[in-house]
PyMOL Python script that loads the backbone (N, CA, C, O; Angstrom):
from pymol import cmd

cmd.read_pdbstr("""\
ATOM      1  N   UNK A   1     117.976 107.185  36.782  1.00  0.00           N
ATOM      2  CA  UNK A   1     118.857 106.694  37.820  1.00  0.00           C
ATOM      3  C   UNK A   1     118.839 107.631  39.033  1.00  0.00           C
ATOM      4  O   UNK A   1     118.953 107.154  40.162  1.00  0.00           O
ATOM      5  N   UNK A   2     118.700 108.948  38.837  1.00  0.00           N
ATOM      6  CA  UNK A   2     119.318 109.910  40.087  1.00  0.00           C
ATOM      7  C   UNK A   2     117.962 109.855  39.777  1.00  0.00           C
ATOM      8  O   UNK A   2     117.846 111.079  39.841  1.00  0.00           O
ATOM      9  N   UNK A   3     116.658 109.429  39.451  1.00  0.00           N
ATOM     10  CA  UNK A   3     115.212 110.172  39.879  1.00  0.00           C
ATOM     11  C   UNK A   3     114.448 109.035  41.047  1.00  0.00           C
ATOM     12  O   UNK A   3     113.412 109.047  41.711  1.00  0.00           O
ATOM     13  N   UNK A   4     115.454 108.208  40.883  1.00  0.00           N
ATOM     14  CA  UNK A   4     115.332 106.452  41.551  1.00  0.00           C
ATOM     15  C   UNK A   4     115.394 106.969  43.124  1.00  0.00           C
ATOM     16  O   UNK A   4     114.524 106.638  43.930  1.00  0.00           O
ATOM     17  N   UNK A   5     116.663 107.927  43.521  1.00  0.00           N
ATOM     18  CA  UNK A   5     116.657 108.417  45.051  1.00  0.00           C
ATOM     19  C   UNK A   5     115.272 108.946  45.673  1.00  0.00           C
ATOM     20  O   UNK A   5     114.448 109.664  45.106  1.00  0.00           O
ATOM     21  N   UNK A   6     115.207 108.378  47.081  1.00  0.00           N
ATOM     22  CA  UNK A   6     114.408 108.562  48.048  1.00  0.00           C
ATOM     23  C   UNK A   6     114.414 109.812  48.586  1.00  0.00           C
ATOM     24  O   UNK A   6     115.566 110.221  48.442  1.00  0.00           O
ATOM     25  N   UNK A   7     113.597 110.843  49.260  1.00  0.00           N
ATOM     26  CA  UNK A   7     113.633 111.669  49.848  1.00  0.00           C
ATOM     27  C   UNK A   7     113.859 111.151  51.498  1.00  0.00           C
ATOM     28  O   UNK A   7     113.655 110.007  51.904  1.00  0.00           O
ATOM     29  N   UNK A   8     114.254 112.120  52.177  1.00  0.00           N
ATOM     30  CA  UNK A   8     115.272 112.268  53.543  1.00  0.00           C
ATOM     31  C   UNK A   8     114.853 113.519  53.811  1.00  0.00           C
ATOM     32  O   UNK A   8     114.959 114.521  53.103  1.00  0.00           O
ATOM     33  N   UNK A   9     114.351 113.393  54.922  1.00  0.00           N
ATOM     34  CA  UNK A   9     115.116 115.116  55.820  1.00  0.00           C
ATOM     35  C   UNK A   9     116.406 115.295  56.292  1.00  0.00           C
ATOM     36  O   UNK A   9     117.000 116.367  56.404  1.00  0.00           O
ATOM     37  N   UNK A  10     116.719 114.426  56.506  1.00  0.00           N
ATOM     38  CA  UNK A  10     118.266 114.199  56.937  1.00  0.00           C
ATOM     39  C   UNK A  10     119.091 113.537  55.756  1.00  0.00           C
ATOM     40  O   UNK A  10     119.569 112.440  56.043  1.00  0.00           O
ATOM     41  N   UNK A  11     119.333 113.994  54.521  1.00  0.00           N
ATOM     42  CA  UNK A  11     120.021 112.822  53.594  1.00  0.00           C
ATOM     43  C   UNK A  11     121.365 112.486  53.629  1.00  0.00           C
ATOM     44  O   UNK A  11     122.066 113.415  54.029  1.00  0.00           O
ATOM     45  N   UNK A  12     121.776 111.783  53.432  1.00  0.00           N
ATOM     46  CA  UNK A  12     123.138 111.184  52.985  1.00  0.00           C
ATOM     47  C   UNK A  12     123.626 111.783  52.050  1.00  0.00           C
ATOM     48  O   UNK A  12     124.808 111.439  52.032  1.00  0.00           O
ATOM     49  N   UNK A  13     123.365 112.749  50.937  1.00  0.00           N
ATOM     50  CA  UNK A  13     123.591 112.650  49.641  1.00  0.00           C
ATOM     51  C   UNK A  13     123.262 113.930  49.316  1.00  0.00           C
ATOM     52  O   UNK A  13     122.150 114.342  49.646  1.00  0.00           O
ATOM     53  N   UNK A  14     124.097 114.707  48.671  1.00  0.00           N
ATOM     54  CA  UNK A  14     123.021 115.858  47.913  1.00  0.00           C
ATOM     55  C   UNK A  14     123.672 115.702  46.124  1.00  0.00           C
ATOM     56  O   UNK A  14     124.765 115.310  45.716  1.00  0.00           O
ATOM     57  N   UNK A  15     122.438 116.204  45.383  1.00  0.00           N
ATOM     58  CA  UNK A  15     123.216 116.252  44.055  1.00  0.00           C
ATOM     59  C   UNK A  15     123.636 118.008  43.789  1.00  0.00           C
ATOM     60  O   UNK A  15     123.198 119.064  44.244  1.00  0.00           O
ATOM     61  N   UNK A  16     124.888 117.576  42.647  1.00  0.00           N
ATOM     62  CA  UNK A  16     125.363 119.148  42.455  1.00  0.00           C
ATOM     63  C   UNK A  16     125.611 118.708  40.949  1.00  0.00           C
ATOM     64  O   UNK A  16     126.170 117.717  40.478  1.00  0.00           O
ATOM     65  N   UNK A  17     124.878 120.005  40.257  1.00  0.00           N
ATOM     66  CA  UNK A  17     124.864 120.063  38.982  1.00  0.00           C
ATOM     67  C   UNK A  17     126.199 121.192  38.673  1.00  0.00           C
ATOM     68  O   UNK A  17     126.545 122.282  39.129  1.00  0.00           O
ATOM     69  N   UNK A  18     126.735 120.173  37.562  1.00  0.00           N
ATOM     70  CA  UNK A  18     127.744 121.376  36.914  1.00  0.00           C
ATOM     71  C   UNK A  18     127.550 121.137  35.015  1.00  0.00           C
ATOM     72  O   UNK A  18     127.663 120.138  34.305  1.00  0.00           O
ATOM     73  N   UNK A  19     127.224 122.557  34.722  1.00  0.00           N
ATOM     74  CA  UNK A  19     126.703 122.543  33.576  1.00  0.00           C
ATOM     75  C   UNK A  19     126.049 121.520  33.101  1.00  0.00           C
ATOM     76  O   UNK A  19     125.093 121.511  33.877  1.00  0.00           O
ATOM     77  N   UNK A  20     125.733 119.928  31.782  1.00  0.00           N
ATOM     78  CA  UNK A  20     125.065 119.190  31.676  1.00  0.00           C
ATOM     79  C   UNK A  20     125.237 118.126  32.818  1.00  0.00           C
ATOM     80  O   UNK A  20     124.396 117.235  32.702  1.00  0.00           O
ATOM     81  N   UNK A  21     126.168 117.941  33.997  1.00  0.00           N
ATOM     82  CA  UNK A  21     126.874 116.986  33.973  1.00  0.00           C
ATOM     83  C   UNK A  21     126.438 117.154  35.785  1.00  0.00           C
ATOM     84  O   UNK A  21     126.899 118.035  36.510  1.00  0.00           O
ATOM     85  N   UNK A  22     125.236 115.831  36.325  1.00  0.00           N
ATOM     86  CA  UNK A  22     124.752 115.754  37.237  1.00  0.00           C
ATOM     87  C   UNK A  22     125.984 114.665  38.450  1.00  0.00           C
ATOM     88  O   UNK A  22     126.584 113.700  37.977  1.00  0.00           O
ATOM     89  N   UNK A  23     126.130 115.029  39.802  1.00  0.00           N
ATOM     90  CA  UNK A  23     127.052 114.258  40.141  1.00  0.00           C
ATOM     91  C   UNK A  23     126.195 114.144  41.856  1.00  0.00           C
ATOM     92  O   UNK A  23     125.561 115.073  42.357  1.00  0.00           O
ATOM     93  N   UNK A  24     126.456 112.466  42.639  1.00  0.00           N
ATOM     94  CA  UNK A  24     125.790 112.812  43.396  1.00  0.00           C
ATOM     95  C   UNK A  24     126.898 112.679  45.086  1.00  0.00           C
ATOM     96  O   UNK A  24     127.694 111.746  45.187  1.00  0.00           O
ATOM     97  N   UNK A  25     126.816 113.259  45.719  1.00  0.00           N
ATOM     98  CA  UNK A  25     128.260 113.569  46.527  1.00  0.00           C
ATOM     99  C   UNK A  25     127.245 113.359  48.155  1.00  0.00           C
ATOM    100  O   UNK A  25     126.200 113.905  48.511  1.00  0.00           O
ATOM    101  N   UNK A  26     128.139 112.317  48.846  1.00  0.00           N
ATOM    102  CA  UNK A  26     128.296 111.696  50.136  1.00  0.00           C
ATOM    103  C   UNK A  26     127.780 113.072  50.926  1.00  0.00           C
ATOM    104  O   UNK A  26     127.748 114.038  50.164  1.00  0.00           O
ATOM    105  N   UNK A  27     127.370 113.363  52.293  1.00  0.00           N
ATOM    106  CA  UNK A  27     127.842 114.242  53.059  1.00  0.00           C
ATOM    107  C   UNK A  27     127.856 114.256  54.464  1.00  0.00           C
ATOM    108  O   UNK A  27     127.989 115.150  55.299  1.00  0.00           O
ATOM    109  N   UNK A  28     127.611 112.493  54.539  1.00  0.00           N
ATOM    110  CA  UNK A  28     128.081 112.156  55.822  1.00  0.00           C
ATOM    111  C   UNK A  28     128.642 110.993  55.426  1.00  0.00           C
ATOM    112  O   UNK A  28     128.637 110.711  54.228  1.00  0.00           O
ATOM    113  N   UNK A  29     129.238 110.101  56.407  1.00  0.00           N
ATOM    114  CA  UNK A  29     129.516 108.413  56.267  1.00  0.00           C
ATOM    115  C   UNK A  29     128.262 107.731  55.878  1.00  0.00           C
ATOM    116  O   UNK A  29     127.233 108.085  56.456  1.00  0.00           O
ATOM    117  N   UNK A  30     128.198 106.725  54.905  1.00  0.00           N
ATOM    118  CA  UNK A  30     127.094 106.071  54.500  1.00  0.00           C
ATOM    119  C   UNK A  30     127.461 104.625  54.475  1.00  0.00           C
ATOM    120  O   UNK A  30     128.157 104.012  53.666  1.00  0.00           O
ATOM    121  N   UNK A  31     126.678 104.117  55.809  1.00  0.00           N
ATOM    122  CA  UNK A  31     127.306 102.684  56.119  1.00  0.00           C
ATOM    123  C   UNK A  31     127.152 101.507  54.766  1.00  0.00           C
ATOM    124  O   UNK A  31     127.177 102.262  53.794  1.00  0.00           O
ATOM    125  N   UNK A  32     127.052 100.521  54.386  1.00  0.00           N
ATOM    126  CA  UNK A  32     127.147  99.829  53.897  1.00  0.00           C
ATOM    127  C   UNK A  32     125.634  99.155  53.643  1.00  0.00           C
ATOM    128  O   UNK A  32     124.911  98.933  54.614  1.00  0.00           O
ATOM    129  N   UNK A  33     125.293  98.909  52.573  1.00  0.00           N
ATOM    130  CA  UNK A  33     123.655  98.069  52.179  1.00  0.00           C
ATOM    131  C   UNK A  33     122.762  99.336  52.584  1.00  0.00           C
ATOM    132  O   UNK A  33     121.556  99.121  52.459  1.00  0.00           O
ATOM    133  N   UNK A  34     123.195 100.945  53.163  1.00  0.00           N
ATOM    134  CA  UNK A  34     122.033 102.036  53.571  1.00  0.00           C
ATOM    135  C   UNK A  34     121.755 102.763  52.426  1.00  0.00           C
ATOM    136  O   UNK A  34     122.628 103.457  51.907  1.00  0.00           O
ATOM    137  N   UNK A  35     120.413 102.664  51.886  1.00  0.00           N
ATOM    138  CA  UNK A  35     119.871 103.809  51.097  1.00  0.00           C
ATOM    139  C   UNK A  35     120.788 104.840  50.888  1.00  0.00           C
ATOM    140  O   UNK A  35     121.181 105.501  51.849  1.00  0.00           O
ATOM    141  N   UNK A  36     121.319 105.140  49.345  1.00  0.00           N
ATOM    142  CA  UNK A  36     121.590 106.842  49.688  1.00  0.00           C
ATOM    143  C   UNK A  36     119.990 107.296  49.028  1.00  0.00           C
ATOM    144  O   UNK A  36     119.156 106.821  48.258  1.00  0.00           O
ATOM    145  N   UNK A  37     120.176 108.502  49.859  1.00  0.00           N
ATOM    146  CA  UNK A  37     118.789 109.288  49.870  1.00  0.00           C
ATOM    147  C   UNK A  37     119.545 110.899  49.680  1.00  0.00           C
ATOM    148  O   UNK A  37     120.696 111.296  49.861  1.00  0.00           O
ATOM    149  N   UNK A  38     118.197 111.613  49.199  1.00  0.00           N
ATOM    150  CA  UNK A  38     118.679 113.120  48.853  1.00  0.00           C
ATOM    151  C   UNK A  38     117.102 114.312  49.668  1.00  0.00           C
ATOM    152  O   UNK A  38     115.958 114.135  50.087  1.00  0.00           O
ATOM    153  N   UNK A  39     117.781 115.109  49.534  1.00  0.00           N
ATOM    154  CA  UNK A  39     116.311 115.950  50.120  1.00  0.00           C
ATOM    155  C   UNK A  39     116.026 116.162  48.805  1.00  0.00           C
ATOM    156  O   UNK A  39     116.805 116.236  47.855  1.00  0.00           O
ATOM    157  N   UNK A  40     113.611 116.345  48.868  1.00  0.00           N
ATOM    158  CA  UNK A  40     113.312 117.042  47.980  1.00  0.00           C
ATOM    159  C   UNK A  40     112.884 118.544  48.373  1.00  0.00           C
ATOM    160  O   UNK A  40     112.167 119.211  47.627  1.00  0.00           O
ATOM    161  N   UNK A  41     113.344 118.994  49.513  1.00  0.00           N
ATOM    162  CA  UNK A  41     113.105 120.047  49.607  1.00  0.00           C
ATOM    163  C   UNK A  41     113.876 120.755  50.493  1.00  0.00           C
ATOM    164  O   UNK A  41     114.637 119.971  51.060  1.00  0.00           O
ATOM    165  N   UNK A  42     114.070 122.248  50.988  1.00  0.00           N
ATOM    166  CA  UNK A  42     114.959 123.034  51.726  1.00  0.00           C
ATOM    167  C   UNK A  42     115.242 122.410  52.841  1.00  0.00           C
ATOM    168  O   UNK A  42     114.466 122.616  53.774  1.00  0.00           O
ATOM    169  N   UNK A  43     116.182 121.665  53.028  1.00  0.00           N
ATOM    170  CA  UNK A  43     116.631 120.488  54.452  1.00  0.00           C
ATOM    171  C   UNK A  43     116.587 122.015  56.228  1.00  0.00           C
ATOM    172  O   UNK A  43     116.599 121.796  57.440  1.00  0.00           O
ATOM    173  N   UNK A  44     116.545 123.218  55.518  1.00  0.00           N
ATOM    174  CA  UNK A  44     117.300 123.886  56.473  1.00  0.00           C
ATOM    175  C   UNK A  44     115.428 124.577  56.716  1.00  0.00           C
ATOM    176  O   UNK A  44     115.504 125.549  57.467  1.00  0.00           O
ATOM    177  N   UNK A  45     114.048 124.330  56.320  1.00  0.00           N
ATOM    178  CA  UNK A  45     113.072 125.029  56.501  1.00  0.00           C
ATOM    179  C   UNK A  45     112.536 124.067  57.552  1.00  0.00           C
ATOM    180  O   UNK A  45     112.850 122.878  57.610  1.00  0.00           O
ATOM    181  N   UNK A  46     111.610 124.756  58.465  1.00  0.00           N
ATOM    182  CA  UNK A  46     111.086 124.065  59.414  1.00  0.00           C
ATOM    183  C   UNK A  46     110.250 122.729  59.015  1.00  0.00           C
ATOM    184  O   UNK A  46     109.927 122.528  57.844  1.00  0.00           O
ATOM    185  N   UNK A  47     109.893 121.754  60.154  1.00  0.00           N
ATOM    186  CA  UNK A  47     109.296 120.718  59.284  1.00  0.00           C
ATOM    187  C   UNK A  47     107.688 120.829  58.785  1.00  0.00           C
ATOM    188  O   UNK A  47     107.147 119.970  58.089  1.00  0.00           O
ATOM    189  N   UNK A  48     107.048 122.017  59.259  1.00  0.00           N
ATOM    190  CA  UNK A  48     106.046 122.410  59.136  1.00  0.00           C
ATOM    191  C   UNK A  48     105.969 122.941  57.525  1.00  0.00           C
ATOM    192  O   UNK A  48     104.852 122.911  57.008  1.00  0.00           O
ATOM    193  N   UNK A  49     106.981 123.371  56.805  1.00  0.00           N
ATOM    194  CA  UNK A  49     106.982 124.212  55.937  1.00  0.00           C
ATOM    195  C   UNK A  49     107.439 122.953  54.654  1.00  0.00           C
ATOM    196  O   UNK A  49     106.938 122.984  53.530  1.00  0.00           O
ATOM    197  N   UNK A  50     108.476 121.885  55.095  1.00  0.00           N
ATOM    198  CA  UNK A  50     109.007 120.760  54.505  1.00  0.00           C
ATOM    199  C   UNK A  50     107.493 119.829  54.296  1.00  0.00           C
ATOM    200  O   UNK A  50     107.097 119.585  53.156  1.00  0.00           O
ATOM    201  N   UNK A  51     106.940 119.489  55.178  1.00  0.00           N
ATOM    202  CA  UNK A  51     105.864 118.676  55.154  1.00  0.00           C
ATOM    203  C   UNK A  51     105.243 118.816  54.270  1.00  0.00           C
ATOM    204  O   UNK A  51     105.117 118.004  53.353  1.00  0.00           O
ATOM    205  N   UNK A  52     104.434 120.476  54.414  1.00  0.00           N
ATOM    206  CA  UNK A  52     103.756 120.471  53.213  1.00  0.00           C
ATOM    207  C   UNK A  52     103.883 120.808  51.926  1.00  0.00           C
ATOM    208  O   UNK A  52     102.989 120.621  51.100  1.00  0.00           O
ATOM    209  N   UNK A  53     104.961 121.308  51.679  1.00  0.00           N
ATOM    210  CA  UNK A  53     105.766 121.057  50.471  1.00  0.00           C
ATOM    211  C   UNK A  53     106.052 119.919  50.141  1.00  0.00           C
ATOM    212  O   UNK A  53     105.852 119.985  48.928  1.00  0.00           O
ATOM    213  N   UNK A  54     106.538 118.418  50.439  1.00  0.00           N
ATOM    214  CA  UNK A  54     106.405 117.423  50.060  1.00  0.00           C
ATOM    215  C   UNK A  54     104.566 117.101  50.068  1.00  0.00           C
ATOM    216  O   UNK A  54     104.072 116.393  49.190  1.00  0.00           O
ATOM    217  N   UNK A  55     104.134 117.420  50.630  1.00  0.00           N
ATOM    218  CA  UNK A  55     102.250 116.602  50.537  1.00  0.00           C
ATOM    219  C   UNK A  55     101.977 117.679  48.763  1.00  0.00           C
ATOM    220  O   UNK A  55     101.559 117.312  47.665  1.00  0.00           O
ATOM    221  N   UNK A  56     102.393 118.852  49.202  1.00  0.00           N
ATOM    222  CA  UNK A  56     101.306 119.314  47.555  1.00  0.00           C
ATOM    223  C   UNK A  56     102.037 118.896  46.167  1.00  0.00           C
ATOM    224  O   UNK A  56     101.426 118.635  45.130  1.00  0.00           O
ATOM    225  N   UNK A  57     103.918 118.870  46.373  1.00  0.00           N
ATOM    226  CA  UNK A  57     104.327 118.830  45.193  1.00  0.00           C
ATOM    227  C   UNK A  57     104.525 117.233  44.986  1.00  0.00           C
ATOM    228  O   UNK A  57     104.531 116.787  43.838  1.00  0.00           O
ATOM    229  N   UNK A  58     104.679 116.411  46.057  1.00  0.00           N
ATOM    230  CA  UNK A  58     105.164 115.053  45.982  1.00  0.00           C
ATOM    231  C   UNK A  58     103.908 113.918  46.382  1.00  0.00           C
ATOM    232  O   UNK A  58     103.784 112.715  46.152  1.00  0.00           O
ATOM    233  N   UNK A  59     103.254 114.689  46.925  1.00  0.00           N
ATOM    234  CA  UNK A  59     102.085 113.803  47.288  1.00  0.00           C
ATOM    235  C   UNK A  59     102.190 112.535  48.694  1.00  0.00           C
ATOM    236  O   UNK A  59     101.555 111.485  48.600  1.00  0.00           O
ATOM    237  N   UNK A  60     102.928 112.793  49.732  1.00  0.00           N
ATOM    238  CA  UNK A  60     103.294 112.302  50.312  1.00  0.00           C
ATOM    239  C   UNK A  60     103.107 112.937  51.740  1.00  0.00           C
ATOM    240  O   UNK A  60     102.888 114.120  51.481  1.00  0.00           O
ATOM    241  N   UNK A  61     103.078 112.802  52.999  1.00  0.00           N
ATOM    242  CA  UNK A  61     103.265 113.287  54.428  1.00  0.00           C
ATOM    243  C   UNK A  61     104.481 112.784  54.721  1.00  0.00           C
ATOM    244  O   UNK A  61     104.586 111.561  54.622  1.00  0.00           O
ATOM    245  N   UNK A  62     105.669 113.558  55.141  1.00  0.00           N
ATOM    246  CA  UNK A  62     106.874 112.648  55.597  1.00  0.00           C
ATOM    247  C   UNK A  62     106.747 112.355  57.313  1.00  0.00           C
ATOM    248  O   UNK A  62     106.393 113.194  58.142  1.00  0.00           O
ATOM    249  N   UNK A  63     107.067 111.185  57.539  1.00  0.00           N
ATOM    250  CA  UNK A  63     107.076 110.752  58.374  1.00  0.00           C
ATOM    251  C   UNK A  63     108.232 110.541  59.344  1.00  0.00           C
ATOM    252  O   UNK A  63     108.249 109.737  60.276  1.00  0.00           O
ATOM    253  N   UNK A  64     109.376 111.548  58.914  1.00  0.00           N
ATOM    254  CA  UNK A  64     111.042 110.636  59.228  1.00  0.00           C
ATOM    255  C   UNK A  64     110.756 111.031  60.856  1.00  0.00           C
ATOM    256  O   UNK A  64     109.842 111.453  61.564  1.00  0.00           O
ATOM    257  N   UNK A  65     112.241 110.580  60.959  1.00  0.00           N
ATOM    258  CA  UNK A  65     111.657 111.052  62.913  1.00  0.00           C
ATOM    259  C   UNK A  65     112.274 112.521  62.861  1.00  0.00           C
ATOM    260  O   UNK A  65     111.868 113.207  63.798  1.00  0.00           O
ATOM    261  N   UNK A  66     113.090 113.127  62.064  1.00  0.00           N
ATOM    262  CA  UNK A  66     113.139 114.625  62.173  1.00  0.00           C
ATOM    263  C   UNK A  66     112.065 115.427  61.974  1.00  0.00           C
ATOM    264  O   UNK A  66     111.975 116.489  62.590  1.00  0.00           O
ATOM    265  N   UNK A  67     111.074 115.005  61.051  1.00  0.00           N
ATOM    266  CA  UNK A  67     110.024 115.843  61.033  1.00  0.00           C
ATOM    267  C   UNK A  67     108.772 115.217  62.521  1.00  0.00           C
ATOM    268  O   UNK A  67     108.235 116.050  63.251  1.00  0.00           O
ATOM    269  N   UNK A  68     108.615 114.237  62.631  1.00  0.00           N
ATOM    270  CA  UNK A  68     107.838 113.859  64.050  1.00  0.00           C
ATOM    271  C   UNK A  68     108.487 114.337  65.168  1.00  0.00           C
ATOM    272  O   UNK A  68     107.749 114.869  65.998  1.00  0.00           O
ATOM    273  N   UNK A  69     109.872 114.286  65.463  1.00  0.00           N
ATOM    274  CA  UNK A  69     110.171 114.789  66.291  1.00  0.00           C
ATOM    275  C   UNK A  69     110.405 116.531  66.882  1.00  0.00           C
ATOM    276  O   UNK A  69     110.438 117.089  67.979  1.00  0.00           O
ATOM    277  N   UNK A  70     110.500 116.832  65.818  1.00  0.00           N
ATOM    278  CA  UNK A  70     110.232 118.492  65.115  1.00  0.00           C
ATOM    279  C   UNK A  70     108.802 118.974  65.981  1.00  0.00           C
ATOM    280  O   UNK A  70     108.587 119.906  66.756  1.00  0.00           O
ATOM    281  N   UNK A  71     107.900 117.796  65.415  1.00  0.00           N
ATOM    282  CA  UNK A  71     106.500 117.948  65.385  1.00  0.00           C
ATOM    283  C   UNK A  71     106.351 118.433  67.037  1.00  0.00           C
ATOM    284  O   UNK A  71     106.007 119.513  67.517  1.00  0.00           O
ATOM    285  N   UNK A  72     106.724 117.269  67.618  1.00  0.00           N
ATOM    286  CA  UNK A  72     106.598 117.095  68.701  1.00  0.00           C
ATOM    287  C   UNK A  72     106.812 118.284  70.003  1.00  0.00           C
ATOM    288  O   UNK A  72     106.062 118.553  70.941  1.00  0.00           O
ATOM    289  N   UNK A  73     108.289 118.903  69.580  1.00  0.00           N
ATOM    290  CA  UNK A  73     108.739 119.889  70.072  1.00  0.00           C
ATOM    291  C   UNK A  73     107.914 121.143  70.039  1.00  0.00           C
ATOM    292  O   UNK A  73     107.593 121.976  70.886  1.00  0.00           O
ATOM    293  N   UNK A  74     107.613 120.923  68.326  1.00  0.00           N
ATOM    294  CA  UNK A  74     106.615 122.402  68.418  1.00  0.00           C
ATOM    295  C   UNK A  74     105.358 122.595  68.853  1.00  0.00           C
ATOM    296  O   UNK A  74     104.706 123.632  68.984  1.00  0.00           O
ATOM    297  N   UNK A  75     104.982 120.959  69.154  1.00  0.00           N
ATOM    298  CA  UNK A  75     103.901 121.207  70.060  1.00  0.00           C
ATOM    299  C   UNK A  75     103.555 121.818  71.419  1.00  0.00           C
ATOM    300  O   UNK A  75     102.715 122.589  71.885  1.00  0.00           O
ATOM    301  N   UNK A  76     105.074 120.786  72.010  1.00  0.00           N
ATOM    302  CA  UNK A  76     105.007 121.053  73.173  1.00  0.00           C
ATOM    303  C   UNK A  76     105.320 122.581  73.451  1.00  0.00           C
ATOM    304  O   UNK A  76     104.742 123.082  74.416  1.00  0.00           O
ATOM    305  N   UNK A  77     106.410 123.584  72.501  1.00  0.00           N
ATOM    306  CA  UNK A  77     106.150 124.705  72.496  1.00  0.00           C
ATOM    307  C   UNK A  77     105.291 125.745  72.612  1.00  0.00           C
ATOM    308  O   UNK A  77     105.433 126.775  73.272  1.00  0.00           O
ATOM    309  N   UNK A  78     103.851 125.205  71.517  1.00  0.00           N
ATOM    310  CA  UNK A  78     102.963 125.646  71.396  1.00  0.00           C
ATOM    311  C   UNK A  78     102.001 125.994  72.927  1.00  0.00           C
ATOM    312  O   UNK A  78     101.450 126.999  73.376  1.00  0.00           O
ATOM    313  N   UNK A  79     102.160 124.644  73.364  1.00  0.00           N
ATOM    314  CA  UNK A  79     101.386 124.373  74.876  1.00  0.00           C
ATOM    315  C   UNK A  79     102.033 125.187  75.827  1.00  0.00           C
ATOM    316  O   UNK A  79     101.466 125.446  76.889  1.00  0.00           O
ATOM    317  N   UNK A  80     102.969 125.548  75.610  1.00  0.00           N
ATOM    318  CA  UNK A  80     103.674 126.030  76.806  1.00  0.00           C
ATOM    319  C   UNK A  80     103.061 127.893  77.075  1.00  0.00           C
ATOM    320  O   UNK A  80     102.665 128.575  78.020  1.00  0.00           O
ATOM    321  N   UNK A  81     103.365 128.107  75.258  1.00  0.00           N
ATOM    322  CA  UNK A  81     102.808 129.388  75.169  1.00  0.00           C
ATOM    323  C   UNK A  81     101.701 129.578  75.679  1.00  0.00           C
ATOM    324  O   UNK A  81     101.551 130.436  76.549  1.00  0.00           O
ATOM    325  N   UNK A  82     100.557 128.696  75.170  1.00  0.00           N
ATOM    326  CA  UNK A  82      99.212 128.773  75.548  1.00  0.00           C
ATOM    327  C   UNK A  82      98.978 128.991  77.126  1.00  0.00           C
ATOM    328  O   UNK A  82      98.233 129.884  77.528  1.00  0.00           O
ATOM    329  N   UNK A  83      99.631 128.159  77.953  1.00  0.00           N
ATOM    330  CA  UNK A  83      99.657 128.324  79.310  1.00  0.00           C
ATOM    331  C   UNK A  83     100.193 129.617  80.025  1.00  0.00           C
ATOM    332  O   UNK A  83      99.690 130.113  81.034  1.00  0.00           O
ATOM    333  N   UNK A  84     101.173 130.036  79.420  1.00  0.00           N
ATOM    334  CA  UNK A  84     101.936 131.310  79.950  1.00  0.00           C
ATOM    335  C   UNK A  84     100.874 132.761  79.590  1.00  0.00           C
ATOM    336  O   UNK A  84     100.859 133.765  80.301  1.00  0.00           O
ATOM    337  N   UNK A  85     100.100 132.588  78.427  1.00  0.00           N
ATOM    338  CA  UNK A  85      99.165 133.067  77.824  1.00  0.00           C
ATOM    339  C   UNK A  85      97.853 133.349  78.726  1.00  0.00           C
ATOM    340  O   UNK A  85      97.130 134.343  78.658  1.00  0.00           O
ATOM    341  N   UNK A  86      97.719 132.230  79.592  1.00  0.00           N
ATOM    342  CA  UNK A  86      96.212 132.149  80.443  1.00  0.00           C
ATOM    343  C   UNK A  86      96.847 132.791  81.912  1.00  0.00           C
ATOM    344  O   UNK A  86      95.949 133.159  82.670  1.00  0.00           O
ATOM    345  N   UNK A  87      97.767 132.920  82.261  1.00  0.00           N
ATOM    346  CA  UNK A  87      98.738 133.354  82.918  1.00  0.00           C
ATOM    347  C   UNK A  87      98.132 134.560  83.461  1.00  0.00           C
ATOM    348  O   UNK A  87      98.785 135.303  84.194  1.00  0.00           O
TER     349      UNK A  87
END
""", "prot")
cmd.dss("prot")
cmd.show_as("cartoon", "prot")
cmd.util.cbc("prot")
cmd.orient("prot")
């Protein structure tokens, strides 16, 4: 049942284990008919570091828009350096 949840970079949901007894707890508003979803990995690591931790252990590329948009930023970061660099 709890192995049924979707991965999220952003989830709705985290689970908290207390001794045998698994429970899975809201942690924002979760509208009505929406997926709850859980992270499979450190929600707080960059998406560079999330990505490929989901591709080797889960077999997957995440696609959410936090990690594309992530992407995006650190590109344009990247470029910026490069330019200040030729500078």
């Amino acid at each position: 049942s709890m192995s049924l949840l979707n991965h999220d970079c952003q989830p709705n949901c985290v689970m908290i284990f207390k001794g045998k007894r698994l429970t899975l707890r809201a942690v924002r508003v979760i509208r009505p008919c929406e997926e709850l979803t859980i992270s499979y990995t450190d929600v707080l690591a960059p998406s560079k570091e999330r990505r490929s931790q989901l591709q080797e252990q889960y077999h997957f590329l995440c696609q959410c828009t936090r990690c594309t948009t992530e992407d995006k930023h650190s590109k344009a970061s990247d470029d910026v350096s490069s330019l200040s660099d030729q500078s």
